[in-house]
C-alpha positions, 0 to 999 in steps of 0.5 A: 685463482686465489691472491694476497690483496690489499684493499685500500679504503676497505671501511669505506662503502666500496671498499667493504663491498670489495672486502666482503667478495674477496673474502667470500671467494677465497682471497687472502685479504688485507683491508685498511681503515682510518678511524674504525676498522670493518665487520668483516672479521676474516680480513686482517684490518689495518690502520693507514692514513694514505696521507703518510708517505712513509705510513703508506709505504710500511702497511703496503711493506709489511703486507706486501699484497700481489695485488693492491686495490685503491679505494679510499679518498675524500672528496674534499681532501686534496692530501688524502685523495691526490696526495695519497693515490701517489704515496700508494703508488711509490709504496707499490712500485717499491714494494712489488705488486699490481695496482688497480686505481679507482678514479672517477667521472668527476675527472671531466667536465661534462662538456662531451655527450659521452667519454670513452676510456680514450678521454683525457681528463679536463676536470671543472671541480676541486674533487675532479682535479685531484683524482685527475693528479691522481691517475697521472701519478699512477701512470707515471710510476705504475704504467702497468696498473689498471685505472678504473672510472666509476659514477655514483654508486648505489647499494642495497640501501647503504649508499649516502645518494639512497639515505638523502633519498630517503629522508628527503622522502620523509620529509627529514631532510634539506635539500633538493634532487637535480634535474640537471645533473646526470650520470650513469649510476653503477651497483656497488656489487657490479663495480666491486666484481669488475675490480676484482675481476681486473685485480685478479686477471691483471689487466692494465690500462683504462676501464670504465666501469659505469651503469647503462643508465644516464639518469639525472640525480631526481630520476635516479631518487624516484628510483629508489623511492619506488624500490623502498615503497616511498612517496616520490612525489615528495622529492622535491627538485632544482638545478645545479645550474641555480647553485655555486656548486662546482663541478659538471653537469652531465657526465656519461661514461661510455663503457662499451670497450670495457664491457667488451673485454669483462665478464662481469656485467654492469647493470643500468640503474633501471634494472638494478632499482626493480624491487626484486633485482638490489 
């Protein structure tokens, strides 16, 4: 089944990988970017800032997708991320279409042992807060659409968390890896197969699409050091606890329920890092 979608954020990390599978299966593909369009010349880029209202509402009127993918945001931009989730809302109600959100574990605040699809959010960040705003919109004028909380999410190499590995490793970069900090990594292939799976299905409400793994922000690095032949006793290590940085420690996503209801599979991180499996 081919479809007409739209993917929002489409030059960003996600979003390419969504822009890159959806045309190598056959989809009518629009995708949107701020500041640079992407390399995949069989989509029709066009320019948006979702922090537009009526910009927003024109790309989505003219393009007018069967299905909208959200990707875009930035993480410490309220406009971009809570303002312009509900600008793509109202452009999509308008418009006619589906909806499938892409939210985040930010939006708790890690004081449970884990979180089902049932959870309602009580962020502790900035970055939490707004993708909070932003599911509420989307269900108070979309309640059809699909809203799906991801974790970090790890590529081939080309994810920022694997570059700060790396050049931690070589001895480039500032920083430490925390101990302290635990999510469930997801492959950013396995995400971008389940939203599109959702896209193109149609399926509503809440999806949590995570790795299998909890691991801690240092676990996770002496991962990809190994996949990349690198030293990982170079990394070296701290607390979040000894920063002011906001925001939760240790957020697992349970997403038993979701899996029950996907074909796509989400890998743990400890199989999708094996130097033969990314």
């Amino acid at each position: 089944m081919f479809v007409r979608i739209l993917i929002v954020g489409g030059s960003g990390f996600l979003g390419g990988e969504l822009v890159r599978l959806c045309v190598a299966s056959g989809h009518d593909v629009g995708a949107t970017y701020l500041t640079r369009a992407g390399e995949v010349p069989e989509a029709a880029w066009l320019p948006l800032d979702v922090r537009s209202r009526a910009e927003t509402a024109s790309v989505v009127r003219a393009f007018r997708p069967e299905v909208t993918i959200n990707a875009a945001y930035r993480q410490r931009d309220w406009t971009a991320t809570a303002d312009g989730a509900a600008h793509l809302v109202l452009a999509v109600a308008a418009a006619g279409g589906r909806l499938v959100h892409v939210s985040s574990d930010a939006v708790f605040s890690g004081s449970a042992p884990r979180y089902d699809e049932t959870c309602v959010p009580d962020p502790v960040s900035p970055y939490g807060a707004a993708k909070a705003a932003a599911e509420t919109a989307v269900r108070a004028v979309l309640p059809d659409a699909a809203i799906a909380r991801t974790s970090l999410i790890i590529g081939r190499g080309g994810s920022p968390h694997e570059a700060f590995v790396r050049a931690l490793a070589a001895g480039r970069g500032d920083g430490v890896l925390f101990t302290d900090d635990v999510r469930c990594p997801v492959h950013v292939a396995d995400l971008a197969a389940a939203l599109v799976e959702l896209a193109v299905r149609g399926d509503a409400g809440m999806w949590h699409l995570a790795g299998t793994d909890a691991l801690s922000r240092h676990e996770l690095g002496v991962l990809i050091a190994r996949r990349d032949g690198l030293d990982a006793g170079r990394l070296p290590t701290g607390r979040r606890a000894d920063t002011a940085l906001p925001g939760p420690y240790d957020v697992r996503l349970d997403c038993t329920a979701t899996q029950r209801r996907l074909r796509t599979r989400l890998r743990g991180a400890r199989a999708f890092l094996t130097p033969s499996a990314s």
